[in-house]
N, C-alpha and C positions, 0 to 999 in steps of 0.2 A: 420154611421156605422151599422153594421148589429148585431150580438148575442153579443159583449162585452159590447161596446160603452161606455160612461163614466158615466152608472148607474151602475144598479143591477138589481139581480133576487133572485133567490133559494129557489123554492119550492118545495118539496121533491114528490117522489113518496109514495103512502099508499101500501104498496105489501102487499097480498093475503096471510096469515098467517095460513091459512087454520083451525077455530078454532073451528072446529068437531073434529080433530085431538088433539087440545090443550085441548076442553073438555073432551074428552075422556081419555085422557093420564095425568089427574088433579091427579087418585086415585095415579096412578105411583109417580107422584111425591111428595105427602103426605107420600106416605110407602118411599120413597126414603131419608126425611127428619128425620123420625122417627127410620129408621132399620140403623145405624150407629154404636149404641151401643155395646159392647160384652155382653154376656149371663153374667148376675148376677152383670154389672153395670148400674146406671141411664141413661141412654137416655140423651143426653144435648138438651138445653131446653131454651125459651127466655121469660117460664113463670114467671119467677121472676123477670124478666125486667118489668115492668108497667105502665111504660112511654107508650106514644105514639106511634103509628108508623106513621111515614110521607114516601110515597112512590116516591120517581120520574124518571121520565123516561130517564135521561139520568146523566152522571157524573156532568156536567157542573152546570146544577139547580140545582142537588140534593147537591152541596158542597153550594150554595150558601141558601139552604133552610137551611142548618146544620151550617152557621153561624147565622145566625137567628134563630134559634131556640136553640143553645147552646146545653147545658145537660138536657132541657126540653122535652125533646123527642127524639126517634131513628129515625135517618133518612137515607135510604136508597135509591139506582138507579138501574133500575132494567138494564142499560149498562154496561159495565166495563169500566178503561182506556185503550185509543187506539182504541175500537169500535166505528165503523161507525152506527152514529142513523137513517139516509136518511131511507136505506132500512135493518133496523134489524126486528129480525121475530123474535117475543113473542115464551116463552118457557111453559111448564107448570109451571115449577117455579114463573115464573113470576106471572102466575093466582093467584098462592095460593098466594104471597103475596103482588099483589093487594086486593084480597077478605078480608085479613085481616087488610088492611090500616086503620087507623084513617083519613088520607086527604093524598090525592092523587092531585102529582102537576106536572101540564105538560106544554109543553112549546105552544104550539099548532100552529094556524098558517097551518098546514098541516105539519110539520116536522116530530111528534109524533102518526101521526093519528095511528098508529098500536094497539096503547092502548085503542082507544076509545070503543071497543069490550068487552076487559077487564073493563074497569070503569062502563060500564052500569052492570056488573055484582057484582059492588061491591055494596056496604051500604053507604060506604066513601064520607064528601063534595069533591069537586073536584076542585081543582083551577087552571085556566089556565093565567098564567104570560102574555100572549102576550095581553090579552084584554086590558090592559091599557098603550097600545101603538098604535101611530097614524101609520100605516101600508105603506111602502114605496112599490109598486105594482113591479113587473116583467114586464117590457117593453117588451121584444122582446122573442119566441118562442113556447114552446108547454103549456108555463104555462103563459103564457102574462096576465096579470092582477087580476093575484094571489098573495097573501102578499109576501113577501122576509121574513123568517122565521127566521132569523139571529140578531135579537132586540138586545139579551144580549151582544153581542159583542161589542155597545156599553157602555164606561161606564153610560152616562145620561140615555140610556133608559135600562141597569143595575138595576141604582135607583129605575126605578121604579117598575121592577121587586122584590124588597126591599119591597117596600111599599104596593105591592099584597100579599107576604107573611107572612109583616108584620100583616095586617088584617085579615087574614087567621087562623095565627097562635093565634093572639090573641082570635080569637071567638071561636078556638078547646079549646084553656087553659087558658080561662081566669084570673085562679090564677096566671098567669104568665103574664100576660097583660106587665105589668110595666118593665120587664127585656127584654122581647122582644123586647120591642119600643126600648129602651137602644140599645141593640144592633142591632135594623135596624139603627140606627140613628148613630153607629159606621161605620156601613159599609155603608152607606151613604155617610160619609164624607169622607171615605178611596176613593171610587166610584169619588166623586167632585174632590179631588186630582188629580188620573189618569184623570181625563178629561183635567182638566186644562194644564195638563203636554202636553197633546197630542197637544191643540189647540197653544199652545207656542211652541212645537216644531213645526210642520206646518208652524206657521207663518216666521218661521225663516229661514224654507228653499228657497231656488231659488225658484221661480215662475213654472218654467218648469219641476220640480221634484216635484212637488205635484200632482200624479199622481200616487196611487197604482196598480200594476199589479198583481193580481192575478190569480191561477187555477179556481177556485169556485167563483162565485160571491154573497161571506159573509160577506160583508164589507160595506153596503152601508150606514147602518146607521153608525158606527164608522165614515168613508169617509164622509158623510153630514155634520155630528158632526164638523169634524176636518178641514173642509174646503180643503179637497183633491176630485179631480175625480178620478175615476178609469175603470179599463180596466179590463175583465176577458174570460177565454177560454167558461167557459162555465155555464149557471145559476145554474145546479145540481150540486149536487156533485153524479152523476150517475155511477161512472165508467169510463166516456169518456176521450176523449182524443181532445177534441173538433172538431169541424169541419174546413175543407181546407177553410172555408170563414174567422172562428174565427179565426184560428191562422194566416192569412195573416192579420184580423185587427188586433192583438196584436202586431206583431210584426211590423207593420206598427206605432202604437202607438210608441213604444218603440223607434224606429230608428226617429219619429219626436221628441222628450218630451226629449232623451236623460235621460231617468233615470236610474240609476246607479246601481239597485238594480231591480230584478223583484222575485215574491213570488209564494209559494203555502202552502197548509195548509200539518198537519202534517198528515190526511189522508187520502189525494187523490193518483195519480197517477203522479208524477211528468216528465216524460218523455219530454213532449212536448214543456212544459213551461226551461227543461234545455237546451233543443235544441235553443230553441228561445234566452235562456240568451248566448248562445254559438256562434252562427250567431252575436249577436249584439256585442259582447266584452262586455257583464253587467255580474255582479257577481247576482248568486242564492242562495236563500234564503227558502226551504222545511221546515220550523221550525212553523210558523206558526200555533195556536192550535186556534181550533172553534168550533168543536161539540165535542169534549172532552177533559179531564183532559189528562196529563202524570201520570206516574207511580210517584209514591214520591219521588223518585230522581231524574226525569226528569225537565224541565223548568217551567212547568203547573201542580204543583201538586192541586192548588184549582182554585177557581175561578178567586180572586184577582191575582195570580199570573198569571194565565191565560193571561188577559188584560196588566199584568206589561209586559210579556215576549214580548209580541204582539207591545203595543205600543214602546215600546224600540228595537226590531226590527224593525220598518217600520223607526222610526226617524234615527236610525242608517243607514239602507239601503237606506233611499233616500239622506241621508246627505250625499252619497259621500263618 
């Protein structure tokens, strides 16, 4: 096969965030935080919060830092939910509160590079989650043997995302050492859970339905993990719509493997991949969440629920 085939990819592009523009526009966005108040009342103010701050760069990590870390610290992302992290462009906002992080945590990999600009200009440690993961390469196009930046979507390498910020966290607050481990060591074992769910359901399915199809190819570690192959239009998540080569090999997958269910995440472009579930008589599935949260009434309001919505959709969708 040519760009899907039954790995992965997804290495982001770094776009050009132009940060002469961001440094110059820092003052703006100081007076922009400060000038909110009316004439003769206080200014609101996060001086009296003195806690920590933990910054990170997208919803996904920053909920999972903020289980970890509890009420020992604020924790923040400088994404929203529903934004695309691939190619987000740094704000001034953003600057100013980088510069004032306590630890700044990013997913790295190349997904986040946008931030790297902003952290050299902070004081803050800096922790990158992806380092203590064994890296699954991009086979096939213009990022061929670049990481697949997509870790946390598994739960196993989840964990260990856990355990980098477990260490992290502990050496910013170490009066806090003992409650933090506590609660890595909860969502750890919530983490082991969803794994196991996933590898038992896998196993349960027909042989021929073990086979995820997705738009993005974000899935590879989860797919390793769970003992699934998979197919995808295309390794970014760029905008595209993939190439007449990819979607003749997806949908050539689909019409051999007979699975029952084909996916996209919840925010790419689904067009191509409904076409394809259209031609073959397979039900589609856009629900899929991977570089961010949902709104809090959505299916993905945190991290864990993330993985639960995810896993229980695919077992769902290939079970037929």
């Amino acid at each position: 096969m040519g760009t899907p085939l039954w790995h992965d990819f997804g290495m982001p592009k770094a776009p050009d965030a132009g940060w002469r523009t961001i440094a110059a526009a820092t003052a703006c966005a100081l007076a922009a935080l400060t000038g909110c108040a009316t004439p003769g009342a206080a200014a609101p103010t996060l001086a009296d919060d003195d806690r920590p701050l933990l910054v990170a760069t997208f919803t996904v990590i920053a909920d999972l830092a903020r289980e970890v870390a509890g009420d020992a610290a604020r924790v923040e992302s400088l994404t929203r939910p529903g934004v695309e992290v691939h190619d987000y462009e740094p704000t001034p906002g953003d600057l100013v509160r980088t510069e004032g992080a306590d630890l700044v945590v990013t997913n790295g990999m190349g997904i986040d590079d946008w931030l790297l600009t902003l952290v050299e200009r902070a004081d803050a440690p800096h922790v990158v989650l992806s380092e203590v993961v064994e890296p699954i390469p991009i086979e096939t196009g213009h990022y061929a043997g670049n990481p697949n930046a997509h870790a946390w979507v598994s739960p196993a390498e989840g964990a260990r995302y856990v355990e980098a910020l477990r260490v992290a966290m502990g050496d910013l607050m170490p009066a806090e050492r003992a409650a933090i481990d506590d609660r890595a060591a909860a969502v750890t074992a919530q983490l082991e859970g969803l794994g196991e769910r996933l590898r038992e359901g896998v196993a349960a399915l027909p042989a021929a339905h073990r086979v995820l199809v997705s738009c993005e190819g974000a899935f590879s570690y989860l797919a390793r993990d769970a003992g699934l192959a998979e197919a995808s239009l295309w390794p970014v998540n760029a905008g595209g719509q993939g190439t007449p080569q990819s979607i003749a090999e997806v949908a050539a997958v689909v019409e051999a493997t007979g699975v029952p269910t084909v996916f996209c995440e919840s925010t790419t472009h689904p067009g191509t991949q409904q076409q394809i579930a259209r031609n073959a008589g397979v039900r589609f599935d856009g629900s899929l969440h991977v570089d961010s949260l949902s709104a809090p009434d959505g299916p993905a309001p945190s991290y864990l629920a993330l993985l639960e919505h995810d896993i229980d959709a695919i077992l769902e969708g290939l079970g037929g």
